[in-house]
N, C-alpha and C positions, 0 to 999 in steps of 0.2 A: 760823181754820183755813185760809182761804183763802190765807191769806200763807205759808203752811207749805208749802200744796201749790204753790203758783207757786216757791217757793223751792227745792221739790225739782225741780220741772221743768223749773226755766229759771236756778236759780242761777247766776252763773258761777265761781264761788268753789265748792270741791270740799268744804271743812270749811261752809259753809253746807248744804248740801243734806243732810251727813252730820249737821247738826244738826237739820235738819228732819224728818228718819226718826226720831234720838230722839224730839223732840217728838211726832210723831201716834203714835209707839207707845206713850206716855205717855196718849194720847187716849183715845176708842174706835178701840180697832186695826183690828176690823174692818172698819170704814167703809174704812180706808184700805190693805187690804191687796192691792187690785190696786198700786196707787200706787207702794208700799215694794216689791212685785215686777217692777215696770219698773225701777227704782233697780240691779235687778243685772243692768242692761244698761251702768249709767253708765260714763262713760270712763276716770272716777277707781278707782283699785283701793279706796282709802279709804273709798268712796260704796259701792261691793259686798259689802266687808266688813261695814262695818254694815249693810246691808239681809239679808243671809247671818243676819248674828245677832240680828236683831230678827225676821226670821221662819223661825228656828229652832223656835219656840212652835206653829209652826203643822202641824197634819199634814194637810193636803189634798195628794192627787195632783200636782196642778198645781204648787205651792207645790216638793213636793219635785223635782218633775220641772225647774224652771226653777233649782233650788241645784244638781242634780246636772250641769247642765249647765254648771256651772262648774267638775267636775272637770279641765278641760284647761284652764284659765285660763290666758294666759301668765307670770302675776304669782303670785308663789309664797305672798305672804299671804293671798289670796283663795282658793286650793288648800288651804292648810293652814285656813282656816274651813269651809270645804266637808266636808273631812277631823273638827272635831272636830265639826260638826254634826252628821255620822255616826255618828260617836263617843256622841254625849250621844242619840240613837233608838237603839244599840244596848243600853243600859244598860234 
């Protein structure tokens, strides 16, 4: 697990890190759900979207409060995740 989380951290490769958010949410997620929520800070839009939908699952304040603040993303994939994560709490 150790290699997972250095690899989210410090990957420099953008489908490495976005492999590494699969993997620990595969884990115990919650150990690592600060982790998977710095992730949608990453630089890569690819790394945001999947941390967007791996903690979609999740309903804590903070959780939602750091997806919604990707409603202005300037990358229109990571908008439109944002968008159906909303989508699948409003159902």
């Amino acid at each position: 697990m150790d290699d997972l989380l250095q690899t989210l951290r410090f990957g420099r490769v953008p489908a490495q890190r976005k492999d590494a958010i699969a993997w620990l949410s595969i884990l115990d997620f919650s150990s690592f759900e600060n982790d998977i929520t710095l992730a949608l800070q990453d630089p890569s839009p690819d790394v945001r979207v999947s941390a967007i939908e791996v903690l979609g699952v999740i309903d804590s304040p903070k959780v939602q409060n750091a997806i919604l603040a990707l409603s202005e993303d300037p990358v229109e994939a990571v908008r439109t995740a944002v968008k159906r994560r909303r989508m699948r709490l409003a159902k």
